[in-house]
N, C-alpha and C positions, 0 to 999 in steps of 0.2 A: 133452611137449606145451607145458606153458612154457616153453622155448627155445624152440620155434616159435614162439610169438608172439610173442617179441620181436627173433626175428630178422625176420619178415614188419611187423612195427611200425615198425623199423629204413630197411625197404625199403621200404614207404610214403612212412616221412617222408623219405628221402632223394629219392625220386620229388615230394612234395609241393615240398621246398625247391626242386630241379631247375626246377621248372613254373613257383614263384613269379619263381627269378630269370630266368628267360625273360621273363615276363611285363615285368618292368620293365626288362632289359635292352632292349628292345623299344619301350618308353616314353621318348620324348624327356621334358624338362623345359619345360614351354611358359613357365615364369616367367621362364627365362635368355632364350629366345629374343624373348621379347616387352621383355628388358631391352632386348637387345642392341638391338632396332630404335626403343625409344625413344632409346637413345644416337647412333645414326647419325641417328635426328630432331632430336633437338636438336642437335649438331653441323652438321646441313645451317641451321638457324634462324639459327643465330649465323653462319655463313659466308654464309646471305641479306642478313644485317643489314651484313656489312662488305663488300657489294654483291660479293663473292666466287660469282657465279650458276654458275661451272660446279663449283665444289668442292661448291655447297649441292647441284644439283642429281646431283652423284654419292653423297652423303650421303644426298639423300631415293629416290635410287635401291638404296641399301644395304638402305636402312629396308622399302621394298615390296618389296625381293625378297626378306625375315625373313619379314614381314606383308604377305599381298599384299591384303589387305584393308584396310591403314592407311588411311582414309580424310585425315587431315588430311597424310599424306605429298606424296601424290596433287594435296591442293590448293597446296601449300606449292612441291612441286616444279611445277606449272604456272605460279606467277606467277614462279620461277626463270626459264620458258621464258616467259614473255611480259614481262618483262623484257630479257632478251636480243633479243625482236623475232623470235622461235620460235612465231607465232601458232597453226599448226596444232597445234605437240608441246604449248603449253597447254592449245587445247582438246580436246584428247586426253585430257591428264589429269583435267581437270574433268568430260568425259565419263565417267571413271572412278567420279570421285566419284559423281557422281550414280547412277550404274548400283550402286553399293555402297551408297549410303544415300540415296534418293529423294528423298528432303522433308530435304534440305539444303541451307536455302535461300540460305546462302553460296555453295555451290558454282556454282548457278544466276547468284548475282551475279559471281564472279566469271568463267565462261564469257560471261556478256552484257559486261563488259569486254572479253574476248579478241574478239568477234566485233567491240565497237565500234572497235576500235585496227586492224580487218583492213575495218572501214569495211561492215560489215552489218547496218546498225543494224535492217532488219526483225528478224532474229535475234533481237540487242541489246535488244531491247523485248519481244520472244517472251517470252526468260527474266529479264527485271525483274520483266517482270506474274508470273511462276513465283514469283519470291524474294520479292515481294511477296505473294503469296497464301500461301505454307507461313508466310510474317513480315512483318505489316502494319506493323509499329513500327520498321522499320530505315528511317531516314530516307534514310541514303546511296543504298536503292534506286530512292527517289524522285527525288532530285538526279540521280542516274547517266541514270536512264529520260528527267529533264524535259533533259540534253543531248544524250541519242540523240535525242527528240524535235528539238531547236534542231538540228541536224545533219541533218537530213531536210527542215526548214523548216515544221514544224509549231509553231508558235511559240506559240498558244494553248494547246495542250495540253502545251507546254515548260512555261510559266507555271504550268499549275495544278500540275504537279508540283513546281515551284521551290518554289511557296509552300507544299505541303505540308510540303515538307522543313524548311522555314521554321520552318512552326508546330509542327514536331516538334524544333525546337531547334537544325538544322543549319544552321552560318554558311555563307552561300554566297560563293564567290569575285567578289568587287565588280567586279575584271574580265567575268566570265562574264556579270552580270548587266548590264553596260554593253554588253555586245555582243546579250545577249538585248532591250534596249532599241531599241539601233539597228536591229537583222534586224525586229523586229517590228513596230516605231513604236508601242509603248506602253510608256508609264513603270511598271505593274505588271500 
């Protein structure tokens, strides 16, 4: 009877090991894969930076297809494409963003970019007031909104945003604001 048991013990635990390495034979490693797609992220970064937009933009393409969730891929890769003058393949990917983290409110600024360079600044001001409301303290969404505004020939409410941006610290282009002087005929 004891050799039964240890051959039935035997044949458990041989059964047990069998089961465990299935189990993690089965099991990817999620920390390699999430390396790998910070590596093709930073890779696509530094190939944005050396105005390289189509190496960045298959770099941040490597990166979402590891991470299809990468939210900052997404974004990084749409100013590749609106860069390039790719206005819809931008805001394709900001639409992305947004769909993956809602109250991002970068993403919002930068899709109201994509829309203002494609010259729809309804849009454009849509998603300022958006980036503005998830993040009242980004000054740039103010500047961004008070030129969609000047671009529409809203020129009062150009102003109040100028100055907001203003009084939040953001230098404004002395250009811009020579041309917002002229369209409007008022000096502030």
């Amino acid at each position: 009877m004891h050799v039964q048991n240890k051959e039935m013990f035997r044949r458990v635990l041989l059964w047990l090991v069998m089961v465990v390495f299935l189990i993690l034979a089965g099991c990817k490693d999620k920390s390699v894969d999430h390396n790998k797609s910070v590596d093709h992220y930073n890779q696509g970064v530094g190939y944005y930076y050396k105005s390289d937009h189509d190496l960045a933009i298959s770099e941040f393409t490597k990166a979402i297809e590891i991470n299809p969730k990468f939210v900052m891929a997404y974004n990084n890769r749409g100013w590749a494409y609106l860069k390039k003058g790719e206005h819809d393949l931008a805001i394709s990917d900001f639409n992305k963003s947004i769909e993956i983290k809602p109250n991002h409110s970068g993403a919002y600024l930068n899709r109201a970019a994509a829309y203002s360079k494609k010259g729809q600044h309804d849009l454009a001001i849509s998603d300022f007031n958006k980036s503005i409301e998830i993040n009242p303290n980004n000054a740039r969404a103010y500047s961004d909104r008070g030129l969609a505004y000047y671009q529409k020939g809203e020129y009062d409410k150009a102003w109040e945003d100028i100055h907001k941006a203003q009084s939040m610290g953001l230098k404004v282009s002395p250009e811009f604001l020579k041309n917002l002087r002229e369209a409007s005929g008022r000096e502030r």
